[in-house]
C-alpha positions in Angstrom: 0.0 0.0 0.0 0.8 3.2 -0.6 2.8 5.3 2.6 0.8 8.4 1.1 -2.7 7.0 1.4 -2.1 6.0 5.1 -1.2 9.8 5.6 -4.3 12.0 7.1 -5.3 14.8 5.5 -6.6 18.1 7.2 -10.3 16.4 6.4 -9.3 14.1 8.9 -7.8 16.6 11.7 -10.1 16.9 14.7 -9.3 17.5 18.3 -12.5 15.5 19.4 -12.8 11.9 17.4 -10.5 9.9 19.1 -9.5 8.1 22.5 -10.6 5.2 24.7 -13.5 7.8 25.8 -14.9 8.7 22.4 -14.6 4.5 21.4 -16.5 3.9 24.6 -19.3 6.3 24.1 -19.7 5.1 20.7 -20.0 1.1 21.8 -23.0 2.8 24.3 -24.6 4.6 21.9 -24.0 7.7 23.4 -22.5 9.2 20.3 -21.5 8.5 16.7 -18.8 9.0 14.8 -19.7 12.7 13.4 -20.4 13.7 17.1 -24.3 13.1 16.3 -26.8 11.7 19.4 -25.4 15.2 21.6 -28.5 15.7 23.2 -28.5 12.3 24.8 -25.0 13.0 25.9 -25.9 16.0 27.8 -29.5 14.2 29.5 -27.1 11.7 30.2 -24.1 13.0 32.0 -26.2 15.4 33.7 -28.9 13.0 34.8 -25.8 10.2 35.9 -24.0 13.3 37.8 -26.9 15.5 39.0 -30.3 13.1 39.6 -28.4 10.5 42.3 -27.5 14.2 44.2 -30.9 15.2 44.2 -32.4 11.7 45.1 -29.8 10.8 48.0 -30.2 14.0 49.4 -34.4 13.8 49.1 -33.4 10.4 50.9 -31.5 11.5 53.9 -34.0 14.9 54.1 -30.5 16.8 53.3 -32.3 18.1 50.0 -34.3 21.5 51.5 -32.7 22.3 55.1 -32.9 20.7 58.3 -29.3 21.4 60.6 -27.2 21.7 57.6 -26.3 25.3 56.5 -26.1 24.7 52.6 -29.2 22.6 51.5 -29.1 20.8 48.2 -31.6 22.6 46.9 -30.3 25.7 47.4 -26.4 25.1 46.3 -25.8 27.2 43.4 -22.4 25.8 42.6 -23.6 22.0 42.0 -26.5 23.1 39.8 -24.5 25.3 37.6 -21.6 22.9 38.1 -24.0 19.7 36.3 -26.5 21.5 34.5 -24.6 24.1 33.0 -21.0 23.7 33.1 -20.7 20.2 32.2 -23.2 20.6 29.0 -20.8 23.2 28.0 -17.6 21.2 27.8 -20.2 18.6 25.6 -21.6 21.4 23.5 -17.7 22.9 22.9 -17.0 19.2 21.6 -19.6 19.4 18.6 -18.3 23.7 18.0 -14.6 22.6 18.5 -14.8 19.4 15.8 -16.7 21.6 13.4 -14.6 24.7 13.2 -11.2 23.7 14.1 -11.2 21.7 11.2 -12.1 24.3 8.8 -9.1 26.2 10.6 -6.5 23.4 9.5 -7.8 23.5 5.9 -7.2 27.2 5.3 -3.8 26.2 5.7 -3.8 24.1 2.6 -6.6 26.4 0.7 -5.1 29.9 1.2 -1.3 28.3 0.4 0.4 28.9 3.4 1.5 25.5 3.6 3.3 25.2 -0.2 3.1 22.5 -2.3 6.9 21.5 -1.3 5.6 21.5 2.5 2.5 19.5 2.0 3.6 16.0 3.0 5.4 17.5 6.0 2.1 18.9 7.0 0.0 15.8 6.2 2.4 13.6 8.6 2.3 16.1 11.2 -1.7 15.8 10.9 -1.4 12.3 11.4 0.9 12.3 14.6 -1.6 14.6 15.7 -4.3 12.1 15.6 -2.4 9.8 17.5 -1.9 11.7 20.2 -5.0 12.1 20.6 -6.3 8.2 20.4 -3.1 8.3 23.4 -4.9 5.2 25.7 -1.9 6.3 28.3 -2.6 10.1 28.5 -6.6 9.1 29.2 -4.9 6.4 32.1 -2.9 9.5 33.6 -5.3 11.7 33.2 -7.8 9.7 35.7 -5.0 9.1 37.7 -4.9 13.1 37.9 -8.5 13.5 38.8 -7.8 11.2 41.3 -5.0 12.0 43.1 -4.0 16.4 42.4 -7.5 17.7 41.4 -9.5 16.1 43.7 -7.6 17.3 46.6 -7.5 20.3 45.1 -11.3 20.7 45.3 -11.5 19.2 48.5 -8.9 21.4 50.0 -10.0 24.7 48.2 -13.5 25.0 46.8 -15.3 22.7 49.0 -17.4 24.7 51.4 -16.5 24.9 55.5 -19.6 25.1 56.6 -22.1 22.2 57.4 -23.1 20.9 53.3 -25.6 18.1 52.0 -22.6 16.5 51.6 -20.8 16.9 54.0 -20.7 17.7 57.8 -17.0 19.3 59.5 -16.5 17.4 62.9 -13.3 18.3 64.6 -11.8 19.9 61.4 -12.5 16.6 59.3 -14.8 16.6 56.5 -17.4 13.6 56.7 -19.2 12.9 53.9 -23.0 12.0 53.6 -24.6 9.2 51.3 -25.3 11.8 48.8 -21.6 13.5 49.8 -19.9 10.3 49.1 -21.4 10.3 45.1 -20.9 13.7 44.8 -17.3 13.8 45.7 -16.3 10.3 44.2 -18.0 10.3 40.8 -19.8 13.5 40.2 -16.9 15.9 41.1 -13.9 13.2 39.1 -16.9 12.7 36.1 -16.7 16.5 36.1 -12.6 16.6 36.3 -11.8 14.1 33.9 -13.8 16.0 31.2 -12.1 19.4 32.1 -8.9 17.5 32.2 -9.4 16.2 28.7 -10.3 19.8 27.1 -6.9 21.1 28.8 -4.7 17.6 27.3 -7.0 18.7 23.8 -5.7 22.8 24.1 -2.2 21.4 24.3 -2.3 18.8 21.4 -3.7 22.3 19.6 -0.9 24.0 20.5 1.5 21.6 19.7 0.1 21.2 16.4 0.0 25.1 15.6 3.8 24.9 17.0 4.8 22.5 14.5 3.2 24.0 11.5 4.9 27.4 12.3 8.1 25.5 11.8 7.6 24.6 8.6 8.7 26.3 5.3 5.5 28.6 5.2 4.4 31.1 2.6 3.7 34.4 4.4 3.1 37.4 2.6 3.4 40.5 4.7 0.9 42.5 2.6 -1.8 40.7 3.4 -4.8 42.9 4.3 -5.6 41.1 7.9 -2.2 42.2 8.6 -1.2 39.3 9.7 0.7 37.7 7.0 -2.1 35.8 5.6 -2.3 34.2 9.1 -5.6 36.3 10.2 -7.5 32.9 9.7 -6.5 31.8 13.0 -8.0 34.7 15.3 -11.6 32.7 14.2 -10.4 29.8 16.5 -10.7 31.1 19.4 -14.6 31.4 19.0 -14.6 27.9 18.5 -13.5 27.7 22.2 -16.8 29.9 23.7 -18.6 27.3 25.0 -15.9 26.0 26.8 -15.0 29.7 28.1 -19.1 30.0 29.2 -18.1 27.0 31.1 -15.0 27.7 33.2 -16.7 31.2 33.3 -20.2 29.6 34.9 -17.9 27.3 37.0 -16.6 30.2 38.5 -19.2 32.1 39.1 -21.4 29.3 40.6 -18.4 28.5 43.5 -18.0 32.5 44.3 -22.0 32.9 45.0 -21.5 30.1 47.3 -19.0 31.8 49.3 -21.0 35.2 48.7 -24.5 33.4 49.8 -23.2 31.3 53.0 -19.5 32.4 53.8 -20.4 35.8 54.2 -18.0 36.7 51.3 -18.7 39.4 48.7 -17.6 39.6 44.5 -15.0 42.3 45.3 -13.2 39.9 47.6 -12.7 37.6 44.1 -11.3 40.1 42.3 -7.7 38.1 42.4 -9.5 35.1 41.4 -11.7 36.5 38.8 -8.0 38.7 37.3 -6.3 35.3 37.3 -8.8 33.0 35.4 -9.4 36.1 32.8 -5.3 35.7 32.0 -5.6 31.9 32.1 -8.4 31.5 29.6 -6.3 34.1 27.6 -3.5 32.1 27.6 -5.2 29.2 27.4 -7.2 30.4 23.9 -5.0 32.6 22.7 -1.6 31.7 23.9 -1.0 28.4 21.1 -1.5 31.3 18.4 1.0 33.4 19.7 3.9 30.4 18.4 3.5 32.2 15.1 5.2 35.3 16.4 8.3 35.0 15.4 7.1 34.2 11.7 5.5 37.0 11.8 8.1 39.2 13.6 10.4 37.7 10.6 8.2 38.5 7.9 7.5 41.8 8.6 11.3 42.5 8.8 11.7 41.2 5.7 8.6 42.9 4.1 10.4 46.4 5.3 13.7 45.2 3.5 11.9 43.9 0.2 8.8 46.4 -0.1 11.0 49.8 1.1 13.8 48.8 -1.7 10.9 48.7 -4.3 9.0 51.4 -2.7 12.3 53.4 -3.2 13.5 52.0 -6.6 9.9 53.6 -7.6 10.0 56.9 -5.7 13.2 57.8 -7.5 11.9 56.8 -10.9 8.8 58.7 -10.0 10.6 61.7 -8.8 13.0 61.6 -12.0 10.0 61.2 -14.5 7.6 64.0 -12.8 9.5 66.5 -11.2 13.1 66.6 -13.1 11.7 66.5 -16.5 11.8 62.7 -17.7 7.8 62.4 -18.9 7.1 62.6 -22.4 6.1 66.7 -23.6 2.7 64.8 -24.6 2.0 62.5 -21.4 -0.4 64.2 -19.5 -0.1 64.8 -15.2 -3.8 64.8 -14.8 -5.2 61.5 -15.2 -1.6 59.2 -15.0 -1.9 55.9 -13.6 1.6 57.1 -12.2 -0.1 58.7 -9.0 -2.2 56.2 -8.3 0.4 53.4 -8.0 2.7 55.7 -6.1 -0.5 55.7 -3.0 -1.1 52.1 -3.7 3.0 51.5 -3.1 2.7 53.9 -0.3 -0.6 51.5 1.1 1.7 48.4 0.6 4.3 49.6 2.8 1.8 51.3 5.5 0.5 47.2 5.6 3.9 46.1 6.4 4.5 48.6 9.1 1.6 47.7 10.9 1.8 43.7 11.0 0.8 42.5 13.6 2.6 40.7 15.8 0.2 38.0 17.0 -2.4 36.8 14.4 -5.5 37.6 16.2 -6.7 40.9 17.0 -8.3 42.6 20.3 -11.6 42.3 19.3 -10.5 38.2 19.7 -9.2 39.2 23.0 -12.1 40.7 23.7 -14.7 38.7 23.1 -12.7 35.9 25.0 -13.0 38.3 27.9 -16.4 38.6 27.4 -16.8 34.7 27.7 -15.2 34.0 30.7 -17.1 37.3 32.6 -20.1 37.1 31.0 -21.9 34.2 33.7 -20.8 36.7 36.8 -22.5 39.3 35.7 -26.0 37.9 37.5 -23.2 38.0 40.6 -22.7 42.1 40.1 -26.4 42.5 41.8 -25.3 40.7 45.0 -23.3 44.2 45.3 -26.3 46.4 45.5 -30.1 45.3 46.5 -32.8 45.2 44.1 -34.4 47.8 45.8 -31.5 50.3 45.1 -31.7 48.9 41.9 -34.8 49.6 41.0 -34.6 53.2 41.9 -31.5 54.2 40.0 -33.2 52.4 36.7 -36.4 54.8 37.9 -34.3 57.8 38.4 -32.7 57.2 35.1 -35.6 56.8 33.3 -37.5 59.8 34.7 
């Protein structure tokens, strides 16, 4: 058989089809191999990870009060956490597979991967993919949710105070019957998928990383500024659902501590800085490996494009203004002044390359993402009486 055939081709690239997980949800027919069947995937993982909460706690009378502190019921963090979070890491599967792929084809399409670079960029595609199918990054990856992140939520987002799922006797955390699902296969169900998107950002990185070191054809006029590379600012709106997530994750632990730790948004404002930069870095930082393409290109667009913007200039200024035009070519009307401004808009394209290929309304609206599910949080600042009278005031 041909080597070629077994190569993939940027048809086949796709950050989500692949791994023990994916072959596992197919064989259960929770899935199919175009992502299809999503909204049985979402009843599913949040019925498996929220509904045995709900009924344990009904069980043990743990569900609407009683002694406890933080009802079931009224626990804003593991209803956003199941209900909303978790659908959004499935939902950003079926966006992620859809666009990214588009992404890796402009590549190919818009001929910034040359003819001559092709194969390299096809066998790169293809170790790609196997990352991905990795069965021993999956195994580490529960050992990880099982050993670092779960103490890290038990250690640091897990209330104090008296839960549904746990009680604190003598500093120690015991769990109830709903506690003991919650924190053993809810919260690692939860984890692992998390831990996968993170393992999936890298393998994206790594790939972009490896493309930049190929022999690329960049051409530093290019309108988006950026080389011809302006293509890969779309990707990070490929990543919104999972930024709604981690942004609804966050916001659903801080009104905890705001409704029953006594806490208030302001004191979050470290918290809330430091998970804006991370999802920035975590979107946006893989794109930034094409910087120093880009910083080389647009030195060597100033070299090649102010030579010929020069060479012209002086042919310009001896033709016009020291007498080398023909008695009968007319100023008025020359196509001469015309191509001096578009030489002049050439070079003006060069100069402002820029030096990441995405620009700040990407950065923005992955701001927006991330902030946009604590904005129901701003009113916990002010009452809704106060509220209502500055809207009055401003309207009368």
């Amino acid at each position: 058989m041909n080597d070629s055939a077994d190569k993939k081709q940027p048809e086949d690239f796709s950050l989500v089809l692949g791994g023990p997980l994916f072959q596992l949800f197919m064989h259960a027919g929770l899935t199919t191999d175009t992502l299809g069947l999503a909204k049985r995937r979402l009843i599913f993982f949040s019925l498996f990870t929220w509904l045995p909460l709900l009924l344990l706690s009904v069980l043990t009378g743990e569900a609407l009060g009683g002694a406890i502190k933080v009802p079931f019921l009224y626990d804003v963090d593991v209803h956003v956490r199941f209900l909303l979070a978790l659908p959004l890491l499935l939902v950003a599967e079926l966006v992620v597979h859809q666009r990214i792929r588009l992404v890796v084809r402009q590549f190919i399409e818009r001929g910034i991967v040359p003819a001559r670079s092709i194969p390299e960029f096809e066998v790169l595609i293809d170790s790609t993919m196997r990352l991905r199918n990795s069965v021993l990054i999956e195994v580490l990856l529960i050992v990880l949710v099982w050993t670092g992140m779960h103490y890290l939520w038990s250690s640091q987002m897990a209330l104090t105070s008296a839960t549904w799922y746990a009680a604190i006797v003598d500093g120690h955390r015991h769990y109830s019957l709903a506690g003991y699902w919650y924190a053993f296969v809810s919260i690692p169900i939860y984890q692992f998928l998390l831990a996968r998107w993170f393992f999936r950002i890298f393998i994206w990185a790594r790939f972009l990383w490896k493309v930049s070191r190929l022999d690329l054809h960049l051409v530093p006029t290019h309108p988006d500024r950026a080389a011809g590379l302006g293509f890969l600012g779309g990707s990070a709106a490929a990543f919104v659902p999972l930024l709604l997530s981690q942004g609804a994750l966050l916001a659903g632990l801080i009104a905890n501590y705001i409704f029953y730790e006594g806490k208030t948004l302001l004191d979050f404002k470290p918290e809330i800085v430091a998970a804006v930069v991370f999802v920035l870095l975590l979107v946006l930082g893989p794109l930034c490996v094409f910087a120093p393409r880009l910083a080389q290109a647009k030195r060597q667009g100033l070299l090649e494009y102010g030579a010929l913007a020069n060479r012209y200039v002086r042919e310009f200024d001896d033709k016009w203004l020291r007498g080398g035009a023909p008695l009968d070519e007319p100023l008025v009307g020359s196509g001469d002044i015309q191509s001096l401004n578009d030489m002049a808009g050439s070079f003006e394209v060069v100069q402002t390359m820029r030096p990441f290929p995405f620009s700040k309304s990407a950065v923005l609206q992955t701001v927006i993402s991330v902030l946009a599910p604590l904005l129901p949080l701003t009113l916990t600042l002010i009452s809704l009486e106060d509220l209502l009278k500055r809207l009055v005031g401003i309207l009368l």
